[in-house]
C-alpha positions in Angstrom: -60.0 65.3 -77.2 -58.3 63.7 -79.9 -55.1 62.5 -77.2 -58.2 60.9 -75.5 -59.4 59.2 -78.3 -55.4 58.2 -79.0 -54.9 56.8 -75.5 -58.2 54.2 -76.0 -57.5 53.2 -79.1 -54.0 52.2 -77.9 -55.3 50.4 -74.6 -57.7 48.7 -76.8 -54.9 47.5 -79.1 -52.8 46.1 -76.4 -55.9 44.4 -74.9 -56.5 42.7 -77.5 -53.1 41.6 -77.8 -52.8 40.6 -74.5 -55.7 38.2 -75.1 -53.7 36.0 -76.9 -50.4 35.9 -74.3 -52.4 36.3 -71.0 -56.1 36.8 -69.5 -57.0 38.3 -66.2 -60.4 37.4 -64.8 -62.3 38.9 -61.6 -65.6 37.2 -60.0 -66.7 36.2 -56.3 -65.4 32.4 -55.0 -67.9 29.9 -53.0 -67.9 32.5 -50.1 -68.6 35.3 -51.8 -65.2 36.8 -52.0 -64.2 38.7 -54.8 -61.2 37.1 -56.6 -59.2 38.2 -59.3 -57.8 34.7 -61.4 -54.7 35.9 -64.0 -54.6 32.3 -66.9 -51.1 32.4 -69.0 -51.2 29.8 -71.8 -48.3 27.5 -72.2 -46.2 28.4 -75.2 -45.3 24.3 -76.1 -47.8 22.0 -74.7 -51.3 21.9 -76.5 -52.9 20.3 -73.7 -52.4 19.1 -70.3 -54.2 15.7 -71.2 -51.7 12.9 -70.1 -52.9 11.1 -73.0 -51.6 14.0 -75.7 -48.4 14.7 -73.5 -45.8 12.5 -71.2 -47.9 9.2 -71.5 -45.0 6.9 -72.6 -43.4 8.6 -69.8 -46.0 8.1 -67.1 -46.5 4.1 -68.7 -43.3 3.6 -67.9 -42.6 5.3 -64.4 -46.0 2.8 -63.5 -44.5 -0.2 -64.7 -41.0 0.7 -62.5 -43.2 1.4 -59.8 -45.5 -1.9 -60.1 -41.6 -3.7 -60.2 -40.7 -2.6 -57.4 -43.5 -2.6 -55.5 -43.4 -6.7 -56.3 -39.8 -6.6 -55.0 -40.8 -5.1 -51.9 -44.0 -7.2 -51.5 -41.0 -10.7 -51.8 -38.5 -8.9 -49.5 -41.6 -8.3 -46.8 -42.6 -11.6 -47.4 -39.2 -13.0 -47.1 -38.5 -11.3 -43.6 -41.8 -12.2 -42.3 -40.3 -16.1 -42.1 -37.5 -14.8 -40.2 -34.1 -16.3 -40.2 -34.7 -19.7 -38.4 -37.1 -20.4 -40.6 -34.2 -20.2 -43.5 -32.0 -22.4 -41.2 -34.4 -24.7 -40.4 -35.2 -25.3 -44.2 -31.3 -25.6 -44.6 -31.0 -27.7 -42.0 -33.5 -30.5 -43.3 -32.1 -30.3 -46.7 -28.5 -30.8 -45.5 -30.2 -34.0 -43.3 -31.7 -35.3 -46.3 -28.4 -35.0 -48.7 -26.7 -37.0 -45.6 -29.0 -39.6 -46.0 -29.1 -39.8 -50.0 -25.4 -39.7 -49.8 -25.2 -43.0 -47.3 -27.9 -44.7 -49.1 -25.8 -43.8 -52.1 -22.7 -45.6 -50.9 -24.2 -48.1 -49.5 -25.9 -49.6 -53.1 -22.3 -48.8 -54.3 -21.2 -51.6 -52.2 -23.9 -53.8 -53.1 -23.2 -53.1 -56.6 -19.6 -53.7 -56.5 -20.3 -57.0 -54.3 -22.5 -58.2 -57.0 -20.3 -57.9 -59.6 -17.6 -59.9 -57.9 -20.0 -62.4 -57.6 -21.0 -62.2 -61.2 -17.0 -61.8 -62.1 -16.9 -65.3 -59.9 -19.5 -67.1 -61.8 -18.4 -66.3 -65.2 -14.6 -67.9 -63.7 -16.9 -71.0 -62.8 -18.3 -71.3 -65.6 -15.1 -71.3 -67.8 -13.5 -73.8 -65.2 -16.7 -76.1 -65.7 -16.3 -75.4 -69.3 -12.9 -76.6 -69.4 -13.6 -79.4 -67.8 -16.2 -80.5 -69.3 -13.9 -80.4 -73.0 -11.8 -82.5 -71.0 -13.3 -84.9 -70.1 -14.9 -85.2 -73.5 -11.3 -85.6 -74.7 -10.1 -88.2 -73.0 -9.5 -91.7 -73.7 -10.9 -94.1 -72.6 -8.9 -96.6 -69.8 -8.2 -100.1 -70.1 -11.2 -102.3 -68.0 -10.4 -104.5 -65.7 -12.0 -107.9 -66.1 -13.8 -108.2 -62.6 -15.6 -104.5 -62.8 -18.4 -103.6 -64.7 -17.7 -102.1 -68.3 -19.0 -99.0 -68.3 -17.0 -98.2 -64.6 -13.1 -97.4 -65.2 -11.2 -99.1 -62.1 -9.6 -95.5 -61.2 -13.6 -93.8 -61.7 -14.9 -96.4 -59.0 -14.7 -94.0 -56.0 -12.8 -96.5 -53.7 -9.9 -95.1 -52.4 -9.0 -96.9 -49.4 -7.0 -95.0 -46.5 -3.9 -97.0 -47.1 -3.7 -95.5 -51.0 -3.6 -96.9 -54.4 -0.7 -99.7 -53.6 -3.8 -101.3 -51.0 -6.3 -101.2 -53.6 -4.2 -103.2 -56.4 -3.5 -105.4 -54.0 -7.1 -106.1 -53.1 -7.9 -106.2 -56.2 -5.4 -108.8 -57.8 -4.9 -111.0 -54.8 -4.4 -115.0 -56.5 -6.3 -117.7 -55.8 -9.4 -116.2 -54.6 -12.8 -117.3 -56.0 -15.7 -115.6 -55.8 -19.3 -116.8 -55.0 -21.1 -114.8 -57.4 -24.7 -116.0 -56.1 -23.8 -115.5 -52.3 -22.5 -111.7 -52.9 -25.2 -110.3 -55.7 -27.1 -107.7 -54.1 -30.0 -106.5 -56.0 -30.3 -102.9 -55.0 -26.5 -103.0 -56.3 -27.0 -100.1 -58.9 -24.3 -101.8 -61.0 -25.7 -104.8 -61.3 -24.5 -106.7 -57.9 -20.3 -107.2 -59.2 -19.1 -109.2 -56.5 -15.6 -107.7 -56.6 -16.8 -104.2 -55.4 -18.8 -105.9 -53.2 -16.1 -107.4 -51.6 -14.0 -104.5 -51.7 -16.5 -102.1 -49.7 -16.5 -104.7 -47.0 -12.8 -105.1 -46.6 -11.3 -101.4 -47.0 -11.6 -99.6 -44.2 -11.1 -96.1 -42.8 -8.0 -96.2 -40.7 -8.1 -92.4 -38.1 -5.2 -90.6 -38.4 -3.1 -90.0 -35.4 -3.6 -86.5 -33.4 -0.4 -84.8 -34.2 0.8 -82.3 -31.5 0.6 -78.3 -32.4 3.2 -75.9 -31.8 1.6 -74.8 -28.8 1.0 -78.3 -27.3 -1.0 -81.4 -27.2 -4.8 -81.2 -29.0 -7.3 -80.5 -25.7 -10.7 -82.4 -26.4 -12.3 -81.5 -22.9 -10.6 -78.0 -21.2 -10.5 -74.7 -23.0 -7.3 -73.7 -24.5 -5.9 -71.5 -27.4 -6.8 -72.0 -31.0 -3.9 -74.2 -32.8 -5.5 -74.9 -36.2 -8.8 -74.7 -38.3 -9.7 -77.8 -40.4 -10.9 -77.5 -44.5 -15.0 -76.3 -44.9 -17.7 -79.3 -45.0 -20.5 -78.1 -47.1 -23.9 -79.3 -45.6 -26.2 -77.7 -48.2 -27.0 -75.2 -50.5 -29.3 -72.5 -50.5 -31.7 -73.2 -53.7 -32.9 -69.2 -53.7 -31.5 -65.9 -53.7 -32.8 -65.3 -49.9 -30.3 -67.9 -49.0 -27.3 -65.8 -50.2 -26.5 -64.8 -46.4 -27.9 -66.6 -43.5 -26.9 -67.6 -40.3 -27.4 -71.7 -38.8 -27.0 -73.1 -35.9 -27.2 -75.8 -33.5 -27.8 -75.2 -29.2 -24.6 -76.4 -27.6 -26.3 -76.3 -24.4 -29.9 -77.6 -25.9 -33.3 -78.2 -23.5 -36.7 -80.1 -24.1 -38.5 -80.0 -25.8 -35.3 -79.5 -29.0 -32.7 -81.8 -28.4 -28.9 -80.9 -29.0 -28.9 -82.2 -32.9 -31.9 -80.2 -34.0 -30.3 -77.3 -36.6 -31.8 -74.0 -36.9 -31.2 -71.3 -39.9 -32.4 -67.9 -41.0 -32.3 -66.6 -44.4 -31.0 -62.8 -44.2 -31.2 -61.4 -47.2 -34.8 -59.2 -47.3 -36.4 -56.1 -45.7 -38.3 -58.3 -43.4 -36.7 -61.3 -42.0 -39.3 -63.3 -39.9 -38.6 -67.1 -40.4 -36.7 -69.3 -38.2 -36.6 -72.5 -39.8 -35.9 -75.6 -37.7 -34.6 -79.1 -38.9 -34.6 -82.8 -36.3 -30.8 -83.4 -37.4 -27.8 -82.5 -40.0 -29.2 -84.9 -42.4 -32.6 -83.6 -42.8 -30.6 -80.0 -42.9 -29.1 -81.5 -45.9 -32.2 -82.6 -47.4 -33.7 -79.7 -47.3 -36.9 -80.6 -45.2 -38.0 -78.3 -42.3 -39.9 -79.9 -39.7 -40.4 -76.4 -37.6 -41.2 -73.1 -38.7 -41.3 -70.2 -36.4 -42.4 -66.8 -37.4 -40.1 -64.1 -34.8 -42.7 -61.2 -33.7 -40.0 -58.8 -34.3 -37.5 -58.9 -37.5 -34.0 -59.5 -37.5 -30.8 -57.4 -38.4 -28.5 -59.6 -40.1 -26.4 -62.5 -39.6 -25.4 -61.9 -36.0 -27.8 -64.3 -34.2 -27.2 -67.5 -32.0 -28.5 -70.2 -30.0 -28.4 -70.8 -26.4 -30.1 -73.1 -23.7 -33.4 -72.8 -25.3 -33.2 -69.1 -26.5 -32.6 -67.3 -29.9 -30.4 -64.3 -29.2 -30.9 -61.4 -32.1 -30.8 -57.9 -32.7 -34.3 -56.4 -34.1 -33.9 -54.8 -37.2 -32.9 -51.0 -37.3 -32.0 -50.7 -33.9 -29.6 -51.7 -30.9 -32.2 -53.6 -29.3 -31.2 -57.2 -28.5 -34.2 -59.8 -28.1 -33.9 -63.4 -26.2 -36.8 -65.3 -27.9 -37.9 -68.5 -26.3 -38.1 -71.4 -28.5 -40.8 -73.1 -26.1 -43.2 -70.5 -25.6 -42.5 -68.9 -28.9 -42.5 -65.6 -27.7 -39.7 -62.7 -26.8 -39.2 -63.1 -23.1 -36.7 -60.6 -22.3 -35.6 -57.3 -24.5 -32.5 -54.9 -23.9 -30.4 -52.1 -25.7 -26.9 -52.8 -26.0 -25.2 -49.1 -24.5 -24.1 -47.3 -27.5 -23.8 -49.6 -29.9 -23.5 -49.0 -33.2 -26.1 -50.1 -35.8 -27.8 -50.2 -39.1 -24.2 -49.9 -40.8 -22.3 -47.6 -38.3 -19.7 -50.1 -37.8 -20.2 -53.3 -39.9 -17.9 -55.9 -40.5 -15.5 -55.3 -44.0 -18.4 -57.1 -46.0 -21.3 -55.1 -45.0 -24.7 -56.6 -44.4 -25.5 -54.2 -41.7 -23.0 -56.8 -38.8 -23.3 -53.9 -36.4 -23.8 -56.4 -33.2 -22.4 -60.0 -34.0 -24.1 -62.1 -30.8 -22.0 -65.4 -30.0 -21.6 -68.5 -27.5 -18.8 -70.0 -25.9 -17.8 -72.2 -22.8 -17.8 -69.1 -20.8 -21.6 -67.6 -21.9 -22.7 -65.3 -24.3 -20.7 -62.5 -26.2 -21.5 -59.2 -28.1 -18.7 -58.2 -30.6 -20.0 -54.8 -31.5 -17.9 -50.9 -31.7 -19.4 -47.2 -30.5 -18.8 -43.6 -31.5 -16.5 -43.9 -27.8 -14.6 -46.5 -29.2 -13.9 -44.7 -33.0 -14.8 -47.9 -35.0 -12.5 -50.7 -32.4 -14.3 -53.8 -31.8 -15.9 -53.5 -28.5 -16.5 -57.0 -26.4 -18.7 -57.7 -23.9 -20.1 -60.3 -21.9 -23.7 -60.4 -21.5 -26.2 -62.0 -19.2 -28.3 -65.0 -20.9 -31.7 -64.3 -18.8 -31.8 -60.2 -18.6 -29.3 -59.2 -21.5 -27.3 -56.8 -19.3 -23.7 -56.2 -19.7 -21.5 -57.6 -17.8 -18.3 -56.5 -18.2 -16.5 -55.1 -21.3 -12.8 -54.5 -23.3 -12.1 -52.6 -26.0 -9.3 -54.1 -28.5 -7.4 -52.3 -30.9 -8.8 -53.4 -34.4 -11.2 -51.6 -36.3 -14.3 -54.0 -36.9 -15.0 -52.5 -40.6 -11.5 -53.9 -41.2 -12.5 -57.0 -40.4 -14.2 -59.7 -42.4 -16.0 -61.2 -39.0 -15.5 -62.9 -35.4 -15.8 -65.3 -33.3 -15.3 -66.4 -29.0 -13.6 -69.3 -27.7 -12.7 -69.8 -24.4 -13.1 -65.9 -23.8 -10.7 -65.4 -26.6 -12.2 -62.8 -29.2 -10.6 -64.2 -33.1 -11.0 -61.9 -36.1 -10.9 -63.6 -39.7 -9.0 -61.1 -42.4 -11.0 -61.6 -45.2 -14.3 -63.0 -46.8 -13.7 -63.3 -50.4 -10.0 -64.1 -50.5 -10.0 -68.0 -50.7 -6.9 -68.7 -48.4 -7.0 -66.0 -46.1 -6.3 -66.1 -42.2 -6.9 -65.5 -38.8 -5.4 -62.3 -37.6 -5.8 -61.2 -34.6 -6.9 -62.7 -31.3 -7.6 -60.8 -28.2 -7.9 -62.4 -24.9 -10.4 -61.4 -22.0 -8.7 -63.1 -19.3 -5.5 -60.8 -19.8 -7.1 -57.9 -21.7 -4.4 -57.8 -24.2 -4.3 -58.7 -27.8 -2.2 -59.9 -30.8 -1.7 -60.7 -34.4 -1.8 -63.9 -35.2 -1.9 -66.0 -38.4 -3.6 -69.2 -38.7 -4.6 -70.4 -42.1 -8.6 -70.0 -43.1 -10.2 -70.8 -46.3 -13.5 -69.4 -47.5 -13.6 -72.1 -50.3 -17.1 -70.1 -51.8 -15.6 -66.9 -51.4 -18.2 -64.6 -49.9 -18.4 -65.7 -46.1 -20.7 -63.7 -44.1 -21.3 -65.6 -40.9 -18.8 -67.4 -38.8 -19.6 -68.8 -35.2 -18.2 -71.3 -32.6 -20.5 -73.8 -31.1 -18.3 -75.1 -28.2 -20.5 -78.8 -27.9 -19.1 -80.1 -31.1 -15.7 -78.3 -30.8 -16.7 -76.4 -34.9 -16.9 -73.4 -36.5 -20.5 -73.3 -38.1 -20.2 -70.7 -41.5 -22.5 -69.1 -44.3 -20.1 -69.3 -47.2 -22.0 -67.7 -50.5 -25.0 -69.9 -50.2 -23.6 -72.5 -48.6 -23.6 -73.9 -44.9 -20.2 -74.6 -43.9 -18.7 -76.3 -41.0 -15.1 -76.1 -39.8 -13.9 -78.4 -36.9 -10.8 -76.7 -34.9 -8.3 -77.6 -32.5 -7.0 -76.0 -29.4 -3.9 -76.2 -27.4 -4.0 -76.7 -23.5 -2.9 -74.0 -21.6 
């Protein structure tokens, strides 16, 4: 009895031990079941809240996850364009770096062109400057009885062909009286002094002889080989910035209703050049007084235009499209693309201005002077047809046109000029169409304004027609026979 009562006092001490450390529980589930369910406490953690225990853990294993479920999300996104998609976009941003680069180089040129200028000014200025103190600082010269005071006899302006020996001569010849009242001319601006009077009417020009070349006798009538280029006659002066390039010219092969002396010019300079202005003759030109205006349907590309039998021959602006626009109708009557030509600055002439296509006349038609990728840059010539535009026939020389200055046909003879800044510069190279064969050459050339961006020949008057840094300039030339 009493190692009964022993054995459940022991069993209930170690239950109630056990209560603490582990529990054993027995009941029925949701089926009815009978389940026995044995619970062990933890011996660290106080509760399984996440709140108590391995939050800042958890907080941050949700904020790796969030990071890279982002990265995931970009790379998916990513992949979803594809890989043309990437070269396309790389593509049009290489295209677009081209193009800032070219635009890039070419304002450097324009920059470095108008600084020369401004470098060529300021020279100008100083010379005039000089001058001017010069002048100021001079004496004054003894006066001769007969002239007017305030005239100086070697001031006057007459200088007679036969030199200053002629002029004393007329001037201090004895025993010659003069009729004051007979010889007094009242628009005289100097009052009417007989003695200059008389001296206008007695010196005249006397035409020098027409030496011979080294390659022969001068040829006024047949083509021939070019022996020699006169000095520039300036004709006028641009008065605005528009006229800083420009191209004039006359129609050496002219029809009604614009007769042979009317002069045509374009101001280039501008993102839209329209106007064709028209003058009745050299003097009104030099005046300054239009007396046609023609607004071109199209615009024009530089200074490479010319005139022919009615017909302004141009390039339209940003293209290789050449347009024959008829003066009469005032409208473009035929339109054609020059084959592969280069254009919009692929291969200009050494000072720029876009000269891709440099149109021309001589005694044989009308010329291209142009280059294409075929060529690599060499000045491609070709003869085209005046009515449809169509080539002809072509050659290919062996001078780059960007190291040119410009060009010019006569008699089928293509002539290159070295520079257009350099004042005394030359002709360089002349390649001939009749031979296909080409060589240096070196005839003397002035660009007296320094910046010459237009030089054509106009075969009527046997000249070299020129836009030298505002100014329209005209060169006559002579040519051997052959």
């Amino acid at each position: 009895m009493w190692l009964l009562l022993s054995v459940c006092v022991f069993c209930l001490l170690g239950c109630s031990e056990g209560q603490d450390r582990a529990t054993l529980w027995r009941g029925n589930d949701h089926s009815g079941r009978c389940q026995y369910t044995f619970t062990v406490p933890s011996p660290s953690e106080t509760s399984c809240s996440p709140t108590v225990s391995g939050g800042p853990e958890m907080e941050g294993l949700k904020a790796r996850l969030s990071l890279l479920e982002v990265l995931v999300a970009r790379l998916t996104g990513g992949e979803i364009g594809g890989p043309g998609a990437g070269s396309q976009s790389q593509a049009g941003l290489q295209e677009a770096l081209t193009q800032a680069m070219g635009e890039r180089i070419l304002l450097q040129g324009e920059k470095e062109h108008l600084e020369r200028d401004v470098e060529g000014l300021q020279r100008r200025m100083e010379e005039m400057r000089r001058e001017t103190e010069r002048l100021q600082s001079r004496p004054c010269y003894p006066q001769h009885p007969l002239l007017p005071p305030s005239i100086p006899l070697q001031d006057s302006g007459l200088r007679p062909a036969g030199g200053a020996g002629v002029l004393s001569h007329l001037v201090s010849r004895p025993g010659r009286q003069w009729d004051t009242g007979s010889l007094r001319d009242p628009a005289w601006q100097y009052g009417g002094n007989p003695v200059l009077q008389e001296l206008k009417a007695e010196v005249t020009e006397i035409p020098a002889p027409s030496p011979e070349g080294p390659e022969g006798p001068e040829d006024s009538t047949d083509c021939g080989e070019l022996i020699s280029i006169g000095e520039p006659v300036s004709h006028r002066k641009a008065d605005s910035i528009a006229g800083k390039y420009g191209v004039w010219m006359q129609d050496p092969e002219a029809v009604a209703p614009y007769g042979g002396k009317m002069v045509w010019r374009i101001d280039t300079v501008g993102s839209e050049v329209r106007q064709l202005f028209g003058y009745e003759d050299m003097d009104q030109l030099s005046k300054g007084f239009p007396s046609k205006v023609l607004l071109l349907p199209e615009p024009v590309e530089s200074t490479g235009a010319t005139l022919y039998r009615g017909s302004l021959y141009y390039q339209r602006r940003r293209s290789r499209t050449l347009l024959r626009y008829d003066l009469v109708s005032e409208s473009i009557a035929s339109r054609r693309d020059l084959p592969h030509a280069g254009f919009h600055g692929q291969f200009p002439y050494s000072w720029g201005g876009y000269t891709d296509v440099d149109l021309g006349v001589d005694e044989q038609g009308l010329w291209a002077v142009y280059s294409t990728n075929k060529a690599k840059g060499a000045i491609v010539v070709s003869q085209l047809d005046p009515h449809s535009l169509a080539v002809k026939r072509s050659w290919e020389t062996s001078i780059r046109k960007t190291s040119v200055a410009n060009a010019f046909v006569i008699c089928g003879r293509l002539y290159t000029v070295a520079s257009y800044t350099a004042p005394n510069t030359t002709i360089n190279f002349m390649f001939d169409t009749a031979t296909g064969q080409g060589k240096e050459v070196a005839l003397p050339f002035r660009n007296k304004y320094r910046y010459n961006s237009m030089v054509d020949y106009n075969h009527a008057q046997r000249k070299l027609f020129a836009w030298d840094n505002f100014h329209i300039v005209s060169y006559d030339v002579r040519l051997g026979r052959q």
